[in-house]
C-alpha positions in Angstrom: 169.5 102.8 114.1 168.2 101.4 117.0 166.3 104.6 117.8 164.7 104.8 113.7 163.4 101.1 114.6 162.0 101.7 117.7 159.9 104.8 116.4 158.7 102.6 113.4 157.4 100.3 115.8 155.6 102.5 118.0 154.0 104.0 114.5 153.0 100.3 113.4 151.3 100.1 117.1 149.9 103.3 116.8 147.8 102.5 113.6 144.3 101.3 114.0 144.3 97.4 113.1 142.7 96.7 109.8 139.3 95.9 109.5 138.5 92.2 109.3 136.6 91.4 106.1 134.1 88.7 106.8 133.1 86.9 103.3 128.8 86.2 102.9 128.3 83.6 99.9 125.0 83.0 98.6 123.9 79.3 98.5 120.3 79.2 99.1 119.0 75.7 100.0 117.1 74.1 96.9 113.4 72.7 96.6 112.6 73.3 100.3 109.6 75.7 100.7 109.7 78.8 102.9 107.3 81.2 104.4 108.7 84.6 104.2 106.3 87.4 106.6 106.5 91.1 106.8 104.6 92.6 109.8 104.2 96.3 109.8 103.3 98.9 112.3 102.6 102.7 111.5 100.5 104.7 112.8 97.0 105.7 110.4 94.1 108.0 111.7 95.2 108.7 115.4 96.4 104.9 116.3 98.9 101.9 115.3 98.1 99.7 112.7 99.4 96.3 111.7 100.3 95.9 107.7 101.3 92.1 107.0 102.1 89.6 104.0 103.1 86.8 103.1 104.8 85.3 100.7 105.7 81.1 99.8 109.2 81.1 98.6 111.2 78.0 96.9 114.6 78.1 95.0 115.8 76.1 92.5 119.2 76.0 90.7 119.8 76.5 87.2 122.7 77.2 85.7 125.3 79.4 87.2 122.2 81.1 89.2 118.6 80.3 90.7 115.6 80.6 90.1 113.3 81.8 93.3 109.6 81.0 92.2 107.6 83.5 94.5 104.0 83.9 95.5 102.1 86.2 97.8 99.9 84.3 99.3 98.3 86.6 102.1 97.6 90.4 102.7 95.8 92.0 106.1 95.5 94.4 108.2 93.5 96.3 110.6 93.8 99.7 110.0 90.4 102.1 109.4 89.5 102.0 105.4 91.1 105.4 104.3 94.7 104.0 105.4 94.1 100.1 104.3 92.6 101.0 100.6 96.0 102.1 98.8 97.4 99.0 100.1 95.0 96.4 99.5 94.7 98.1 95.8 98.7 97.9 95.4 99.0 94.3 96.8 95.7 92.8 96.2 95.9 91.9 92.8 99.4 90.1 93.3 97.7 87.5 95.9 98.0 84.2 94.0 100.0 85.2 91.2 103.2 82.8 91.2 106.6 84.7 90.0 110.1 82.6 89.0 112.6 85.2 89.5 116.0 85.0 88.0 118.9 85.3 90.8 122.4 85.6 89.2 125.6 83.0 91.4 125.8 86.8 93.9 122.0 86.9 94.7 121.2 89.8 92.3 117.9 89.5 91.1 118.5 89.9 87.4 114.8 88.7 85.4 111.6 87.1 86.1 110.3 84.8 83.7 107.4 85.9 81.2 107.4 89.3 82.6 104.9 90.6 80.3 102.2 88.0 80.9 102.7 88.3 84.7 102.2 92.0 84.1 98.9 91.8 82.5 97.3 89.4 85.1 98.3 92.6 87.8 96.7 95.0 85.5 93.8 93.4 84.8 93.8 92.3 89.1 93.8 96.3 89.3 90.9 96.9 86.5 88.8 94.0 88.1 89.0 96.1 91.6 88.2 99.8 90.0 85.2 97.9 88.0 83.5 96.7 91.4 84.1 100.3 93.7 82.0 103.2 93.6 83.3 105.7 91.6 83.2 108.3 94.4 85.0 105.4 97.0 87.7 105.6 98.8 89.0 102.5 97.5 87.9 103.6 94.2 90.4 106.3 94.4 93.0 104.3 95.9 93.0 101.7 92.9 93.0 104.4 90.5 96.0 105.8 91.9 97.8 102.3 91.6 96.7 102.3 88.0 98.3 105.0 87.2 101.9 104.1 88.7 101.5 100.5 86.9 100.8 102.2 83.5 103.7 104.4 84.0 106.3 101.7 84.5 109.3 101.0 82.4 109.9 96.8 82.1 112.7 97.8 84.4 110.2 99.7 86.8 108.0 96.5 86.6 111.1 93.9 87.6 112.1 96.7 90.4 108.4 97.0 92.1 107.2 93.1 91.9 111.1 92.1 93.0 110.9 95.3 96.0 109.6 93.2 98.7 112.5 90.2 98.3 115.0 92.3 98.0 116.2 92.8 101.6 116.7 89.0 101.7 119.8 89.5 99.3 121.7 92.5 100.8 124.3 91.1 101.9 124.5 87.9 99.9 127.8 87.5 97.6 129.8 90.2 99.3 131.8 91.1 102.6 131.0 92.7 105.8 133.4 95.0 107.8 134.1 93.8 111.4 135.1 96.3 114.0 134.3 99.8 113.5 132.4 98.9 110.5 131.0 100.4 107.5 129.7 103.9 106.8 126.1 104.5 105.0 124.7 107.1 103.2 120.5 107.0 101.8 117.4 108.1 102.1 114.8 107.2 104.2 111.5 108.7 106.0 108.4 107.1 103.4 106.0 106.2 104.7 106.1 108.4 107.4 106.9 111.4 105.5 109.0 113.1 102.3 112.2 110.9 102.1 115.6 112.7 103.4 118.8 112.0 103.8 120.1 109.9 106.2 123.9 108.6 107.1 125.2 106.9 109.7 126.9 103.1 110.1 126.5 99.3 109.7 128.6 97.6 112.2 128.8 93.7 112.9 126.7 93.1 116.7 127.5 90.0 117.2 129.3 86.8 115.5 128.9 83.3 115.5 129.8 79.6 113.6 126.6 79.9 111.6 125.2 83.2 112.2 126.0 87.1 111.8 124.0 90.2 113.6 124.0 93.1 111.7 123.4 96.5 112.9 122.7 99.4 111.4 122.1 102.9 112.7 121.4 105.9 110.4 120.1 109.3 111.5 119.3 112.9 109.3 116.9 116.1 110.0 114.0 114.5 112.0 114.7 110.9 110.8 116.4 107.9 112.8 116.7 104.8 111.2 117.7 101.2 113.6 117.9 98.4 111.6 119.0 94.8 113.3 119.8 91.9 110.5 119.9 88.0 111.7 122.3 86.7 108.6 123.3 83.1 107.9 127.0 82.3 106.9 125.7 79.4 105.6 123.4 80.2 103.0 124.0 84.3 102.7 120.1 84.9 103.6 118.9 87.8 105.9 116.6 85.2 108.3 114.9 87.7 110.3 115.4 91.4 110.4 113.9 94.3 112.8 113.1 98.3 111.7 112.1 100.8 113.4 112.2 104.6 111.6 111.5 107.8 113.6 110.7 110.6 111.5 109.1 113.4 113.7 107.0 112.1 116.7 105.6 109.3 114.7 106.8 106.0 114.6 107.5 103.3 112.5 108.0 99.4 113.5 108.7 96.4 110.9 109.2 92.6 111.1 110.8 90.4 108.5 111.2 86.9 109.1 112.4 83.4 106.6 111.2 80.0 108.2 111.0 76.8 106.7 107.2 76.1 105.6 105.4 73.6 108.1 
């Protein structure tokens, strides 16, 4: 008997220790304004260019959810004309346009708010641009490619493209992370370096504090690495600042995400 206890306690010291399960909630602060900037760096024609936006945020409650009124205030960058023209013709004609998105109590965005009418101010922001190019432009041909994608949008494609760029500011809101060894990832990745592929690897808890969690997560496939660092408040469930970079050959990929308080 004594023997039969003894080997159940060496079994129950032999198994790995369960993974703590570290709760996020999401509990945006209301009515304050934010500045949320996305710097990118990829390389176009032969040498790195910068890519950057950005976008006033505000939430308000309503309900059981929010509401996250959005505008895109800013677009630059300084690479040559035949890399900068698709995405001056994809973001230009949402600079100015203010969008009230519909978060559910988790931080899902579930709506924005007279979808239609914000989607006819982007079309006709699109039209305006192909009606002052040269038909034989570059940027001609970069709007008309953007035209295309908008008129081929289902409502749901619509909410998904205008709600793309917000979305990393939620992933974790509303759920649980895995402490220790962490939490295993399968998707794709590679655009815009090149054709998506598969990618899997893990997304592991870096470091831990009162108010704070780093996030790390590390994915690799055929030609592609993916390191992604996330700086996460406990408090409010919001992805503050986050770091890319994605490898997909010999070229190189760098991006910068960051959620301040507005001056």
């Amino acid at each position: 008997m004594k023997r039969r206890g003894l080997a159940l306690l060496l079994l129950a010291l032999a198994q790995p220790a369960l993974a703590e399960r570290i709760s996020i909630p999401f509990a945006p602060p209301i009515n304050r304004d934010f500045v949320y900037r996305i710097e990118q760096y990829r390389p176009v024609a032969g040498k790195v260019s910068l890519f950057s936006a950005t976008r006033a945020l505000r939430f308000e409650r309503t309900g059981d959810g929010y509401i996250l009124v959005a505008t895109l205030r800013a677009i630059d960058s300084d690479a040559p004309a035949a890399g900068v023209e698709p995405y001056r013709a994809a973001l230009g004609p949402l600079v100015g346009i203010e969008m009230r998105f519909r978060l559910d109590g988790r931080g899902r965005i579930v709506a924005l708010d007279d979808l239609d009418a914000v989607w006819v101010r982007v079309r006709a922001g699109v039209d305006a641009m192909l009606a002052s190019f040269a038909p034989d432009s570059d940027r001609y041909r970069a709007a008309q490619k953007v035209q295309t994608l908008f008129a081929g949008l289902s409502p749901n494609g619509r909410l998904a493209l205008l709600a793309g760029e917000l979305q990393p500011l939620f992933l974790f809101a509303g759920s649980q992370v895995e402490d220790g060894a962490g939490r295993g990832l399968r998707t794709m990745a590679g655009s815009p370096l090149g054709r998506p592929m598969p990618v899997e690897g893990a997304l592991t808890v870096a470091g831990k504090g009162a108010d704070a969690l780093d996030m790390e997560e590390k994915l690799a496939g055929e030609g592609v690495q993916v390191a992604i660092r996330y700086h996460l408040s406990r408090a409010t469930g919001l992805v503050e600042s986050q770091q890319r970079s994605l490898a997909v050959g010999a070229q190189a990929l760098t991006e910068k995400r960051s959620l301040t308080l507005a001056p």
